[in-house]
C-alpha positions in Angstrom: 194.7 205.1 192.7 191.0 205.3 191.4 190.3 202.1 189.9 187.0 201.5 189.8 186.3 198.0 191.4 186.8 199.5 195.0 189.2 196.9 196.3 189.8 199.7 198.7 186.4 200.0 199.7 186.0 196.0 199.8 188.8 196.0 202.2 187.1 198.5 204.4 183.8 196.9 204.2 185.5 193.6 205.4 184.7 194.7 209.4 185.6 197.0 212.0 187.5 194.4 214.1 189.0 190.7 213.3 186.2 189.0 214.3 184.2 191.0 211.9 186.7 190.3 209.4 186.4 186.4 210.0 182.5 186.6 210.0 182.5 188.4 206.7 184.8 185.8 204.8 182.2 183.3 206.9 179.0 185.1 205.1 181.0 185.1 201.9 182.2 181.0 202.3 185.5 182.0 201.9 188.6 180.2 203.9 192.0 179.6 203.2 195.2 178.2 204.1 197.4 180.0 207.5 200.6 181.6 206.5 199.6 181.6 202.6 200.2 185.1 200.5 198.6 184.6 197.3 195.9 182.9 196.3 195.5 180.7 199.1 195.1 183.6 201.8 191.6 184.4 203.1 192.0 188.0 202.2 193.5 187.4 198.7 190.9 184.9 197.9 187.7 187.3 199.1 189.4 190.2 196.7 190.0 187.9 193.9 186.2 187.1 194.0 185.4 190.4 194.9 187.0 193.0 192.7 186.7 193.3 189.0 189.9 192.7 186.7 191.9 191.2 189.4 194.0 188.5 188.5 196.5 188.0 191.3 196.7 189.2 195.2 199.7 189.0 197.3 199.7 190.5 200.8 203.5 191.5 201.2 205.1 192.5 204.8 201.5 191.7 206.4 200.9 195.4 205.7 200.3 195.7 201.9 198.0 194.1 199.4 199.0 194.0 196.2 196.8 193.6 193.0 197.3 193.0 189.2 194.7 193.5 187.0 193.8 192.0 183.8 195.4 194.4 182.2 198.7 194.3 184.1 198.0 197.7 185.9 199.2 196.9 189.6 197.7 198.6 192.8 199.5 198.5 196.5 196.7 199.0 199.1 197.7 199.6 202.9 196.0 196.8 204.9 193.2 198.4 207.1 194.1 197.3 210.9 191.2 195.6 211.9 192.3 193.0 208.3 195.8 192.8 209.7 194.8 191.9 213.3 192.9 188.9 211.7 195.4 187.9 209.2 197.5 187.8 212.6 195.1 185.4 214.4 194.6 183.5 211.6 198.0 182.6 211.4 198.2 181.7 214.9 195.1 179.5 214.6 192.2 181.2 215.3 189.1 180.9 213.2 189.7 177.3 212.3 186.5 177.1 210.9 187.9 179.7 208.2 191.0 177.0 207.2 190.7 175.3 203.8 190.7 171.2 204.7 194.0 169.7 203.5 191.7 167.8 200.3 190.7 171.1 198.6 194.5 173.0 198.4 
């Protein structure tokens, strides 16, 4: 859709694989909670700090990312494989050095 933050591009930067994916949120401190879809998902937190404007991500269906903007423009973004294979790990447990402790939700 053009907008100029790149939350595309951030997306593909993220890494080529999961692992890459979970090393990337390690070099950026970001963790989050498993099975979360807003603001406590590891993704949505990384593009919320990441991308200009953004006020809210929700990953819907596991396959789309969905941003608002500051000023209510809303952008769907098809989740690169290598994110959705560690969203999917994540979930199951992997990375638990990547899971928000219970005291800072």
């Amino acid at each position: 859709m053009g907008y100029p933050n790149g939350a595309a591009k951030l997306l593909d930067d993220l890494g080529h694989d999961a692992d890459a994916v979970a090393n990337t949120l390690r070099s950026q401190e970001i963790k989050g909670i498993r099975n979360a879809v807003r603001q406590l998902n590891p993704i949505c937190r990384y593009i919320q700090k990441a991308a200009v404007g953004v006020t809210q991500a929700t990953i819907t269906s596991r396959e789309l990312l969905v941003l608002t903007y500051s000023d209510e423009r809303r952008q769907e973004l098809q989740l690169p494989a290598a994110v959705k294979d560690f969203l999917a790990a994540f979930d199951r447990g992997a990375y638990p050095d990547l899971i928000l402790p219970p005291e800072a939700v």
